[in-house]
DRENDO-1510 file (C-alpha; in Angstrom, 1 decimal, always signed):
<recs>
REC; n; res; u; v; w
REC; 1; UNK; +67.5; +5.9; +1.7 .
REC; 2; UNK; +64.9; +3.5; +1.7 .
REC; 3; UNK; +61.5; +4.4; +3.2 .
REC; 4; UNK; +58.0; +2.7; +3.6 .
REC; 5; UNK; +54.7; +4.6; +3.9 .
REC; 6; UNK; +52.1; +3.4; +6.6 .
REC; 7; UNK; +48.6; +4.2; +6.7 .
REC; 8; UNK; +47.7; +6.4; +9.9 .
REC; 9; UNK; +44.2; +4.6; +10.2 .
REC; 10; UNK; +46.0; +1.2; +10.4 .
REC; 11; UNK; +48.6; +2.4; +12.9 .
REC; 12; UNK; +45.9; +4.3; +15.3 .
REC; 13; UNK; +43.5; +1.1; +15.1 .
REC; 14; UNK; +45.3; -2.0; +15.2 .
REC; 15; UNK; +46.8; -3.7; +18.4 .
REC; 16; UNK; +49.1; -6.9; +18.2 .
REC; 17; UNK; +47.4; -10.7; +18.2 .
REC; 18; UNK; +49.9; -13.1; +18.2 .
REC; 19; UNK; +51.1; -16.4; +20.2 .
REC; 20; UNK; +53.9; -15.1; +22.7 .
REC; 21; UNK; +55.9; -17.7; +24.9 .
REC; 22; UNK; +53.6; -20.9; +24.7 .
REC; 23; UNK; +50.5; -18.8; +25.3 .
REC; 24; UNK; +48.1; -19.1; +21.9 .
REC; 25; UNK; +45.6; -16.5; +21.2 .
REC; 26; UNK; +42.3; -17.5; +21.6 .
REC; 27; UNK; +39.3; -16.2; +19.3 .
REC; 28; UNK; +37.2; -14.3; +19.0 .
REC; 29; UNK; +39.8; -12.4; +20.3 .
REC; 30; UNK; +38.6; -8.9; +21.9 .
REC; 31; UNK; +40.4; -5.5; +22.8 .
REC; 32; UNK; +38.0; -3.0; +24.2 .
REC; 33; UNK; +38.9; +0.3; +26.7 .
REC; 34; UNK; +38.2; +3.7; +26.7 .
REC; 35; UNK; +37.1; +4.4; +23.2 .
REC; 36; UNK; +39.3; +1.8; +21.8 .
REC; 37; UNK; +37.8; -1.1; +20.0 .
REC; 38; UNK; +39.4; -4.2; +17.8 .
REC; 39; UNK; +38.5; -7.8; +17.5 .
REC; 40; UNK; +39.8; -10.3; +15.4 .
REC; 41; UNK; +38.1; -13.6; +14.6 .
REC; 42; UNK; +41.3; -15.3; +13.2 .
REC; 43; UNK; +44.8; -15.2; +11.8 .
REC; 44; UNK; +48.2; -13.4; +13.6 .
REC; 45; UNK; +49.0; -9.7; +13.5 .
REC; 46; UNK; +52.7; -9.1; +14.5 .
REC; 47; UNK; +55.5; -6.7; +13.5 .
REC; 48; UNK; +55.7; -8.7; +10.5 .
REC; 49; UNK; +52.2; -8.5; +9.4 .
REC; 50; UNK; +52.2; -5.1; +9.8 .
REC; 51; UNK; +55.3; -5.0; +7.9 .
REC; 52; UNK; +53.7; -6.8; +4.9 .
REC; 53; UNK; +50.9; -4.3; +4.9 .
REC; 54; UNK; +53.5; -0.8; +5.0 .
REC; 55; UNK; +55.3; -3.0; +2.2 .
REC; 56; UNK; +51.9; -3.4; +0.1 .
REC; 57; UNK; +51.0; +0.5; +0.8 .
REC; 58; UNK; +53.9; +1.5; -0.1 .
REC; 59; UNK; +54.0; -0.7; -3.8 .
REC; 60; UNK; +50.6; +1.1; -3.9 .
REC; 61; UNK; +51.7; +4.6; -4.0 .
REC; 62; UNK; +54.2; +3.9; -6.2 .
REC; 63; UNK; +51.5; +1.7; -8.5 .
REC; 64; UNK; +48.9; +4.8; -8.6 .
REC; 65; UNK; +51.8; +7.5; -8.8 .
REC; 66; UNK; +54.3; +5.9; -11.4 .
REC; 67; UNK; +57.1; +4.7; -9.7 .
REC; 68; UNK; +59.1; +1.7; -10.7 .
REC; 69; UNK; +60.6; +0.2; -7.5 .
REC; 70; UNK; +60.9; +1.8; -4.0 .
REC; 71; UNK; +63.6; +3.9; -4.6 .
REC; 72; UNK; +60.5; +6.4; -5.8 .
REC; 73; UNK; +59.8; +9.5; -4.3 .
REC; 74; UNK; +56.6; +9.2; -2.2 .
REC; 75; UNK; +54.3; +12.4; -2.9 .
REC; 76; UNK; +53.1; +13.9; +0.2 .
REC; 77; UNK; +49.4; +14.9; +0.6 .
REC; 78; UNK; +49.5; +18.3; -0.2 .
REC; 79; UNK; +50.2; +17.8; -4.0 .
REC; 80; UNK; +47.7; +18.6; -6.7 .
REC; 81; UNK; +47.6; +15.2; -8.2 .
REC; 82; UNK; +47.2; +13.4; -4.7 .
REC; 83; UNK; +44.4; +15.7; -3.9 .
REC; 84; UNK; +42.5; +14.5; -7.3 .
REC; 85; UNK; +43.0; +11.2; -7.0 .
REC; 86; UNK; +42.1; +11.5; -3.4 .
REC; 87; UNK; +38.9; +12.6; -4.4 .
REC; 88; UNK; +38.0; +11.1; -7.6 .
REC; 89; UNK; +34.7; +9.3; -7.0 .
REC; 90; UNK; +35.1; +9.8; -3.3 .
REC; 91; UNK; +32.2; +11.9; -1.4 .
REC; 92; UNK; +30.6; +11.7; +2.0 .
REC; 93; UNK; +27.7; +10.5; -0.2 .
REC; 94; UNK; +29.5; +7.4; -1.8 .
REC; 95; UNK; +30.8; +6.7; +1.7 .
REC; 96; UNK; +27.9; +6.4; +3.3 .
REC; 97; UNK; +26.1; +4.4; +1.4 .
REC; 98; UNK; +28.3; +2.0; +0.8 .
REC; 99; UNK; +29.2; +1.9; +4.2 .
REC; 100; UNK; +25.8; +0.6; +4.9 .
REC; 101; UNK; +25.1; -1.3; +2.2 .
REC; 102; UNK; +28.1; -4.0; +3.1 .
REC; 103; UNK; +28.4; -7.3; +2.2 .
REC; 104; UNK; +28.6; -9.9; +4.7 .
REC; 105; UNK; +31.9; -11.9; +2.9 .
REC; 106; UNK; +33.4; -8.9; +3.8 .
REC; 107; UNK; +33.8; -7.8; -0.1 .
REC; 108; UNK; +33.2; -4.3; -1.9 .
REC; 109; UNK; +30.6; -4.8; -4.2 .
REC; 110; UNK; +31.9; -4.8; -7.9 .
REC; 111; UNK; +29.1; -3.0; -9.2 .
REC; 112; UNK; +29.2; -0.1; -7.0 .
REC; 113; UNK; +32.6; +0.8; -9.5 .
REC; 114; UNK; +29.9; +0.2; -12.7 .
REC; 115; UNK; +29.4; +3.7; -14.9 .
REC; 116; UNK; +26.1; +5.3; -12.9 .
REC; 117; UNK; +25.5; +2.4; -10.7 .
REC; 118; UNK; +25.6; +4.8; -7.8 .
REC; 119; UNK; +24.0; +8.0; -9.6 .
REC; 120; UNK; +20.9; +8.0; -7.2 .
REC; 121; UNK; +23.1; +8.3; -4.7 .
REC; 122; UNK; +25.7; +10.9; -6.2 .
REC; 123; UNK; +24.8; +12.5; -9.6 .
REC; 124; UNK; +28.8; +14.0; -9.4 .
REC; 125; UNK; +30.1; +10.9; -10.0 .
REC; 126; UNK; +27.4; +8.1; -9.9 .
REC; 127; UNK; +30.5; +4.9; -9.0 .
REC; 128; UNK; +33.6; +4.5; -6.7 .
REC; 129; UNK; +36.8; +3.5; -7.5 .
REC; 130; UNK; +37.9; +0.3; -9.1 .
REC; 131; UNK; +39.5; -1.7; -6.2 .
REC; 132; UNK; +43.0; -2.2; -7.4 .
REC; 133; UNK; +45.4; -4.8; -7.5 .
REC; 134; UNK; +49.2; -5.0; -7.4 .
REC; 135; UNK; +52.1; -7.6; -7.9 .
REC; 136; UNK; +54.9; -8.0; -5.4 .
REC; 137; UNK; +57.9; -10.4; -6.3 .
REC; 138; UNK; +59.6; -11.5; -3.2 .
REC; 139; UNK; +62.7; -11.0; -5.3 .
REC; 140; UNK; +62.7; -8.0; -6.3 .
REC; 141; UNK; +61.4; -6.8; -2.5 .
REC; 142; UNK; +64.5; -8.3; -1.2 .
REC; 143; UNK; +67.0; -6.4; -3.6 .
REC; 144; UNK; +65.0; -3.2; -2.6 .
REC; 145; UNK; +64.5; -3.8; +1.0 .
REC; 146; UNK; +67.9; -4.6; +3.2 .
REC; 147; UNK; +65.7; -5.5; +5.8 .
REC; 148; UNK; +64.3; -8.7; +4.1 .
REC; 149; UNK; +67.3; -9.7; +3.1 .
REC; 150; UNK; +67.3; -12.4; +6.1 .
REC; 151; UNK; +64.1; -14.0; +4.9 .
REC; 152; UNK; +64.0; -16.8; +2.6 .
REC; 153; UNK; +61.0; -16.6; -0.1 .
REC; 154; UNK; +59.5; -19.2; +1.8 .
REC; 155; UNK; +59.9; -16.9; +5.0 .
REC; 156; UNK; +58.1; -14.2; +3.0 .
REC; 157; UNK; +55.2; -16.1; +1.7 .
REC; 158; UNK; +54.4; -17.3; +5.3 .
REC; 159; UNK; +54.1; -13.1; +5.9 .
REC; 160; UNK; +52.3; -12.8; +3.1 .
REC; 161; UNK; +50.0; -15.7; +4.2 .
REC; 162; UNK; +49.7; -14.8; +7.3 .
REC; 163; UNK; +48.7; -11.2; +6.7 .
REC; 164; UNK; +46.2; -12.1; +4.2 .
REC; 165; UNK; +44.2; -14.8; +6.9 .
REC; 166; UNK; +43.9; -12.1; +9.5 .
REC; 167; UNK; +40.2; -11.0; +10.0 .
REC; 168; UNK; +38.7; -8.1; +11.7 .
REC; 169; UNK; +36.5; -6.0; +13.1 .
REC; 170; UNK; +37.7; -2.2; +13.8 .
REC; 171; UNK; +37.3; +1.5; +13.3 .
REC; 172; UNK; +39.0; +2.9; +10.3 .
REC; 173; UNK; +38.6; +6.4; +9.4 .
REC; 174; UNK; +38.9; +6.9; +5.6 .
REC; 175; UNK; +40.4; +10.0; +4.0 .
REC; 176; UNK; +39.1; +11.6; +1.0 .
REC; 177; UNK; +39.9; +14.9; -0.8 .
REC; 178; UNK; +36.6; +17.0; -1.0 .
REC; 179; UNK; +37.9; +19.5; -3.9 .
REC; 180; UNK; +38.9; +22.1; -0.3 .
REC; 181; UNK; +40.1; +20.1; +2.0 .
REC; 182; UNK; +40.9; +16.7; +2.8 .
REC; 183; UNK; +38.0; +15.1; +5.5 .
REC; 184; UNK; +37.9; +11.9; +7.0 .
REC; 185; UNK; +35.0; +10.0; +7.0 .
REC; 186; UNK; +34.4; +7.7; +10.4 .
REC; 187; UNK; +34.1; +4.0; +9.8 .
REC; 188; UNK; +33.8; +0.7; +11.3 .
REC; 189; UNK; +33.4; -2.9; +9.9 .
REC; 190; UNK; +31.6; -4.0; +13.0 .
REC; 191; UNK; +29.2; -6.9; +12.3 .
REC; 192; UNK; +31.1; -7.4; +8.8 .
REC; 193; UNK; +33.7; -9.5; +8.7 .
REC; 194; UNK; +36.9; -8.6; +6.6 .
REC; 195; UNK; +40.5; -9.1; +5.5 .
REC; 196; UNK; +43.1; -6.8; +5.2 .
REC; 197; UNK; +43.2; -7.7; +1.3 .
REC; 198; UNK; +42.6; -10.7; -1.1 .
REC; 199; UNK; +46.0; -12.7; -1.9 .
REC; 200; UNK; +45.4; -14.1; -5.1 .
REC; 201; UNK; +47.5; -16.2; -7.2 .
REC; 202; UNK; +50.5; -17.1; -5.9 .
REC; 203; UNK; +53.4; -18.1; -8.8 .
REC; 204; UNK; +56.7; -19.5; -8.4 .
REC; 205; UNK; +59.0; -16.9; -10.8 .
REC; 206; UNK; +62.3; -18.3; -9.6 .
REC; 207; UNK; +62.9; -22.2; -9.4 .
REC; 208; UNK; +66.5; -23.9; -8.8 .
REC; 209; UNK; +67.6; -26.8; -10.8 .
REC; 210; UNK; +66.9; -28.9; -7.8 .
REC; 211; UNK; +63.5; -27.5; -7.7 .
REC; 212; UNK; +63.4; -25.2; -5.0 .
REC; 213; UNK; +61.3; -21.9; -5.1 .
REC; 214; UNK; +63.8; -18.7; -4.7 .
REC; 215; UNK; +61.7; -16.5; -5.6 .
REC; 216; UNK; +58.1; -16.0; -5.4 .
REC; 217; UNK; +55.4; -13.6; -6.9 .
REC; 218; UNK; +51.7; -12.5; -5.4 .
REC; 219; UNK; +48.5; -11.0; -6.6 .
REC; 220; UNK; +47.3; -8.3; -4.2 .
REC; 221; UNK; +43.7; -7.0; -4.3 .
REC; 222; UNK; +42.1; -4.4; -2.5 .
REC; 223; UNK; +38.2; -5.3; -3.3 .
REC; 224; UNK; +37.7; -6.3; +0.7 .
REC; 225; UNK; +36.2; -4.2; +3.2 .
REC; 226; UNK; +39.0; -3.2; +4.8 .
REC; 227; UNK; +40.9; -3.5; +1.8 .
REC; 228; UNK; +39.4; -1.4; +0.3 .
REC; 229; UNK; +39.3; +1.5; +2.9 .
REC; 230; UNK; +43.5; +0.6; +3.1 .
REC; 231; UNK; +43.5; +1.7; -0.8 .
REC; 232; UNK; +41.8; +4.8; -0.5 .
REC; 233; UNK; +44.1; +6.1; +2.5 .
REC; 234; UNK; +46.9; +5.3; +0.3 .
REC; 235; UNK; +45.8; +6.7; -2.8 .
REC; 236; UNK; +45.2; +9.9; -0.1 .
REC; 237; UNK; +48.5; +9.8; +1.0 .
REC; 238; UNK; +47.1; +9.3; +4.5 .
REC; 239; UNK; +50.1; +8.2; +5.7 .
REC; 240; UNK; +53.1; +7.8; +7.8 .
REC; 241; UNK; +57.1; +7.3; +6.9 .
REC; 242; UNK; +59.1; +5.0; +8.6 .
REC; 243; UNK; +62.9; +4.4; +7.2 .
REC; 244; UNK; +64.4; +0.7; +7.0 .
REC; 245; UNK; +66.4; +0.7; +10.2 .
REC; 246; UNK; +62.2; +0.2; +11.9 .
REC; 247; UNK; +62.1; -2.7; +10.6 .
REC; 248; UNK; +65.8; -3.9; +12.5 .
REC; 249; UNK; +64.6; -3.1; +15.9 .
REC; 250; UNK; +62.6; -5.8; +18.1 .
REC; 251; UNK; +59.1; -6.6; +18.2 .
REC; 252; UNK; +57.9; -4.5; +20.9 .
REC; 253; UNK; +60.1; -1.7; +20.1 .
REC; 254; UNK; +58.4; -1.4; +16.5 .
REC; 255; UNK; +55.2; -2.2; +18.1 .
REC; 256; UNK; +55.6; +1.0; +20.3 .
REC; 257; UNK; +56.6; +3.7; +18.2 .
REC; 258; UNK; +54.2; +1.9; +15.5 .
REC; 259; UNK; +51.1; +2.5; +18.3 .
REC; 260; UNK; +51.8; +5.4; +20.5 .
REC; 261; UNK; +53.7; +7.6; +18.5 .
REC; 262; UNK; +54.1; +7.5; +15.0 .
REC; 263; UNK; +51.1; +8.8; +13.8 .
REC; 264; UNK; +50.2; +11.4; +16.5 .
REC; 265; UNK; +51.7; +14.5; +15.7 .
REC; 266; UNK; +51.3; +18.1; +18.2 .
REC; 267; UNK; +47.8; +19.8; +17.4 .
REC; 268; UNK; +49.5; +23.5; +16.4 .
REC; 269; UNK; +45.9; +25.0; +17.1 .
REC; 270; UNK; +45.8; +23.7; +20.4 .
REC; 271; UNK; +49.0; +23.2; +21.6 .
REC; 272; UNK; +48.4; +19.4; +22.4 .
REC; 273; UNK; +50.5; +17.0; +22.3 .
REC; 274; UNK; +48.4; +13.6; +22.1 .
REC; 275; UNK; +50.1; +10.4; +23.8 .
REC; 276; UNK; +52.6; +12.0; +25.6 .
REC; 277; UNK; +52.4; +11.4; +28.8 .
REC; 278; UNK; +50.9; +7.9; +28.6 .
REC; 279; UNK; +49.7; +5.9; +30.9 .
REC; 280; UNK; +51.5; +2.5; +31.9 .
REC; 281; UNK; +47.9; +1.0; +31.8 .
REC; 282; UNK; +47.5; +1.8; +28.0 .
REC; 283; UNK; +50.6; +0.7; +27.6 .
REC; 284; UNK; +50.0; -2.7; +28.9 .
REC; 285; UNK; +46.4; -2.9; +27.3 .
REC; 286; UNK; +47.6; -1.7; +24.0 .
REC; 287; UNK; +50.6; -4.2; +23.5 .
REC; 288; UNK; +48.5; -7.0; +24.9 .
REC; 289; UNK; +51.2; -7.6; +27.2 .
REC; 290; UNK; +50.2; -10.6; +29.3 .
REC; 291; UNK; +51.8; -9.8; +33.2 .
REC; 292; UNK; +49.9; -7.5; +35.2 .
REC; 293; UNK; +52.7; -7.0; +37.2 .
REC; 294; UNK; +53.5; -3.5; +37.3 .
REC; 295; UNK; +57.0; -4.0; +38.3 .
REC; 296; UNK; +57.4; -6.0; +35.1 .
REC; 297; UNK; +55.7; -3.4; +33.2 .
REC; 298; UNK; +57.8; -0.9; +33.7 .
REC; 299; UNK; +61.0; -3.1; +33.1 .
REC; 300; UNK; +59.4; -4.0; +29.3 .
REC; 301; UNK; +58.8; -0.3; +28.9 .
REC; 302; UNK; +62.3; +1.0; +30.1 .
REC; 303; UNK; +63.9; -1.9; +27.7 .
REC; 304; UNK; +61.5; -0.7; +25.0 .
REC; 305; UNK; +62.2; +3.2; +25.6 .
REC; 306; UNK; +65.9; +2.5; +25.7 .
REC; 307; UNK; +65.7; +0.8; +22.7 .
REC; 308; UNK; +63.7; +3.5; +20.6 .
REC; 309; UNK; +66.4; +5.9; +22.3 .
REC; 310; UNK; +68.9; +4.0; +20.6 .
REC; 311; UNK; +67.6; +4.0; +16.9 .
REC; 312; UNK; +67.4; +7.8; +17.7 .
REC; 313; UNK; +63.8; +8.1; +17.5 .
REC; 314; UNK; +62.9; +9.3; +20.7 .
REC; 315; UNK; +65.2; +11.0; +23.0 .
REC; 316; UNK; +64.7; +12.3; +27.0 .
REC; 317; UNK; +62.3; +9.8; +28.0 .
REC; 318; UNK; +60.8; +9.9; +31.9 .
REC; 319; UNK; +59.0; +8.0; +34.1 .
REC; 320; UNK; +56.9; +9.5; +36.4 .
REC; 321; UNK; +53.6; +9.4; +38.1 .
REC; 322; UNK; +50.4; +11.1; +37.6 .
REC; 323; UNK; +47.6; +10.7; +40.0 .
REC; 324; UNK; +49.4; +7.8; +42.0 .
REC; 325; UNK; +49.9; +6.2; +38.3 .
REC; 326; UNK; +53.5; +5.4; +36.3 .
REC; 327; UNK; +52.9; +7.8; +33.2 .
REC; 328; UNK; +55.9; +7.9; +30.3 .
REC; 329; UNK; +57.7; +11.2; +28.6 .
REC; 330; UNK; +59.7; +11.2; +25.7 .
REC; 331; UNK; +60.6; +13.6; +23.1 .
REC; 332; UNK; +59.9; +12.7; +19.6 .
REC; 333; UNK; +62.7; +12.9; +17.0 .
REC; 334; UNK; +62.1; +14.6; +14.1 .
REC; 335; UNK; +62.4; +12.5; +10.7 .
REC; 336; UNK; +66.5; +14.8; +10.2 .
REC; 337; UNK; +67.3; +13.5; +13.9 .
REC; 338; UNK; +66.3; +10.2; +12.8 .
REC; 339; UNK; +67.6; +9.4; +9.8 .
REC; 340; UNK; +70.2; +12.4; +9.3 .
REC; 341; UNK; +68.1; +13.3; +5.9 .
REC; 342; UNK; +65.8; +16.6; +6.0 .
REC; 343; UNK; +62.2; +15.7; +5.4 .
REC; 344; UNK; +60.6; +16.9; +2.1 .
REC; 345; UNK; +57.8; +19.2; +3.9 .
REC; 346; UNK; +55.0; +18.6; +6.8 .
REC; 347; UNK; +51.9; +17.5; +5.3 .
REC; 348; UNK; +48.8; +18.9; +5.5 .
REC; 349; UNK; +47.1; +16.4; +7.4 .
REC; 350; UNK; +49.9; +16.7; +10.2 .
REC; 351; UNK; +49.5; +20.3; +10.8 .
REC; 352; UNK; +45.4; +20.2; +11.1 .
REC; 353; UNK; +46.4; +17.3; +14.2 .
REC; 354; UNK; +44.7; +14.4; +11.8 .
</recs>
């Protein structure tokens, strides 16, 4: 069964921006509540951005871990050679300086990856990482993925596009293995712009004897701010799975699971169980869900709920109210329930409630 990792930093962080019946966005466009913080000073981010972006992390597991197509295995966090390259000229030292040494066109700096560049700062390794960059062809993702199947390559290089023009400011925690334990190190890009990744060169691979493009291939690289962060939680692991039939289900049925539930997991220490109830405020904030008619609300979350029901990813959902407020109840499927496949063992991350 086909299955697509997603990076939990991503999920927690992002919110959707796109144009939704007539009604453009308008930037700088600027989500703040609570403790929650995104802005984005241009481009979309729908499902289908955030699609693109599980489809990269996912080619870059596979990349870094020696898989040939998506049909690999995808190691979980726990294993030795995850927790190496996890932590291969990773520290809090490294972080933090080059967290605060940014550039302002939102681009890791190539010399911080020279031989002892960085050996003032940490005389363990003295560099980072070399940013990485991977090939997709739109081909070959089609054959792989059902799910894209209904896109033309044309279809697939506006995604691609699309992705790649978003910029943003946001928090994004980045995971590293400290030779212990795995930490994760708090970050923002405030006051630095970034993309999600540069899209390089863009080839045609497949023409048709009438010259039309079937088939499309594209340079990803992960030297960008963000990018760069987005490399490191994948090279971690740091991640979600989500199986093929996601990617079937509407908009704001991915968008919900995607936001409020797939990367929160119960705290075993605690006993908590974050997002659950939630709030039909959140809800509405979160979504970017124009009405602020409650009534309404709660018709797009019962549609939404029913939905995720449906797929079998939830089940025994409620609403109720909590301090004169409409809160939501569900119970989480597990990943068997889901896709009728036993899942290969809980991850590390998920039982310290990361």
């Amino acid at each position: 069964m086909i299955k697509l990792a997603s990076d939990k930093s991503f999920n927690r962080n992002i919110c959707p921006i796109m144009n939704i019946k007539g009604k453009t966005v308008k930037y700088p466009f600027i989500l703040k509540y609570n403790n929650y913080h995104l802005q984005c000073g241009g481009g979309i981010l729908g499902p289908k951005q955030m699609m693109i972006m599980d489809i990269i992390g996912t080619k870059l597991i596979h990349f870094v871990y020696g898989n040939e197509d998506f049909y690999g295995r995808i190691p979980t966090n726990n294993e030795k050679n995850v927790k190496e390259k996890s932590g291969l000229y990773m520290s809090n030292k490294l972080l933090k300086y080059i967290t605060t040494n940014l550039s302002k066109d939102g681009i890791i700096s190539e010399a911080y990856s020279q031989k002892d560049k960085l050996s003032h700062v940490d005389k363990a390794f003295g560099k980072i990482k070399n940013p990485l960059t991977i090939t997709l062809n739109d081909g070959s993702l089609r054959k792989e993925l059902p799910f894209l199947r209904k896109y033309s390559s044309r279809q697939i290089r506006d995604m691609f596009i699309r992705t790649y023009e978003c910029v943003l400011w946001m928090n994004y925690p980045i995971c590293f293995h400290t030779g212990k334990q795995y930490q994760l190190f708090p970050f923002g890009n405030f006051g630095y712009n970034s993309r999600l990744f540069t899209l390089g060169k863009i080839s045609n691979s497949k023409v048709s004897k009438n010259n039309n493009v079937l088939e499309r291939e594209y340079q990803i690289r992960f030297d960008t701010i963000l990018g760069y962060m987005f490399m490191q939680n994948m090279v971690s692991c740091y991640m979600d799975l989500l199986p093929g039939k996601f990617y079937e289900m509407s908009d704001y049925a991915q968008l919900y699971y995607r936001l409020f539930i797939l990367s929160y997991f119960p705290n075993k220490k605690t006993g908590r169980t974050p997002k659950n109830p939630i709030f039909i405020d959140e809800i509405r904030r979160r979504l970017v869900l124009k009405t602020k008619d409650t009534y309404s609300v709660r018709q797009i979350v019962k549609r939404i709920l029913d939905e995720l029901v449906q797929y079998k990813f939830i089940k025994d959902y409620a609403e109720e109210k909590l301090d004169m407020k409409y809160v939501y109840r569900y119970t989480r499927n597990s990943w068997k329930e889901i896709t009728g496949e036993e899942e290969e063992s809980e991850t590390d991350l998920k039982d310290r409630g990361f």
